[in-house]
N, C-alpha and C positions, 0 to 999 in steps of 0.2 A: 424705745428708740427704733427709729423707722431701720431696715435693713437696705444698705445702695446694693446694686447689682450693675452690668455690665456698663455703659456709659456714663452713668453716677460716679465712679469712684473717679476720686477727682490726684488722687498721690503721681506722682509718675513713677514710684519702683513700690511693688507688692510683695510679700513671698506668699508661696503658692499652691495650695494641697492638692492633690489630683483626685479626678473621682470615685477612685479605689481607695482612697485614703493616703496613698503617697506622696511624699512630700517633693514636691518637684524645685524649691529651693525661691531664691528671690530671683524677680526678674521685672523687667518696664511691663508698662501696662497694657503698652501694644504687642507684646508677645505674646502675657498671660489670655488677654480678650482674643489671642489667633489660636492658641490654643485650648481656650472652652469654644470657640466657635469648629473649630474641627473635629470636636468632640460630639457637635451636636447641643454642646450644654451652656448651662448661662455663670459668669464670673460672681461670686456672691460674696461681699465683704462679712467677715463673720469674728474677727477682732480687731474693731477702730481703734481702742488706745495702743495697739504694739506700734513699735516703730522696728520693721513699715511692717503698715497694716498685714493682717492675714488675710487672703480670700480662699476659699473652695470651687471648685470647680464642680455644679450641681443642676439638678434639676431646680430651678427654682421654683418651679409650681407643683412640683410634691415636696419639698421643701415646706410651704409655707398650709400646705394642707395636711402637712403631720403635725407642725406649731400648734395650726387650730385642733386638732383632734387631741392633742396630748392636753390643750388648755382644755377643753370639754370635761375629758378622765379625769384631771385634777380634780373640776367641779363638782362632780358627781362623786368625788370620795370625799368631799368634804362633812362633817357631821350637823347635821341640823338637827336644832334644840329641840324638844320634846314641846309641845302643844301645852300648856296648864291651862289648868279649869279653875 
């Protein structure tokens, strides 16, 4: 599932984590987007089924460069089969 981020989300009221991990509670969607933009930072949906949605307030392009680096480490612990002769 693709992840939306700042003009994507389409709900009008979110609740809202902050970048510190605090929860900054629910609120419309033009608050939460004025407040990742004063942060510096981008609005990132990260639970579509709740009602209303979750988002975080993040970097999103380290964000989505840890996703790949964690999917990579999965890879490479995975065990592959011995070679038979």
């Amino acid at each position: 599932m693709r992840v939306r981020r700042n003009t994507e989300i389409t709900n009008s009221e979110v609740r809202v984590i902050g970048p510190h991990g605090e929860i900054l509670g629910v609120m419309s969607i033009r608050a939460a987007l004025r407040s990742a933009e004063a942060a510096g930072l981008d609005l990132v949906e990260v639970a579509r089924p709740a009602a209303p949605p979750v988002c975080r307030i993040m970097d999103y392009d380290k964000f989505v460069s840890e996703q790949k680096r964690r999917a990579r480490s999965a890879r490479r612990r995975l065990q592959v089969p011995a070679k038979t002769r």
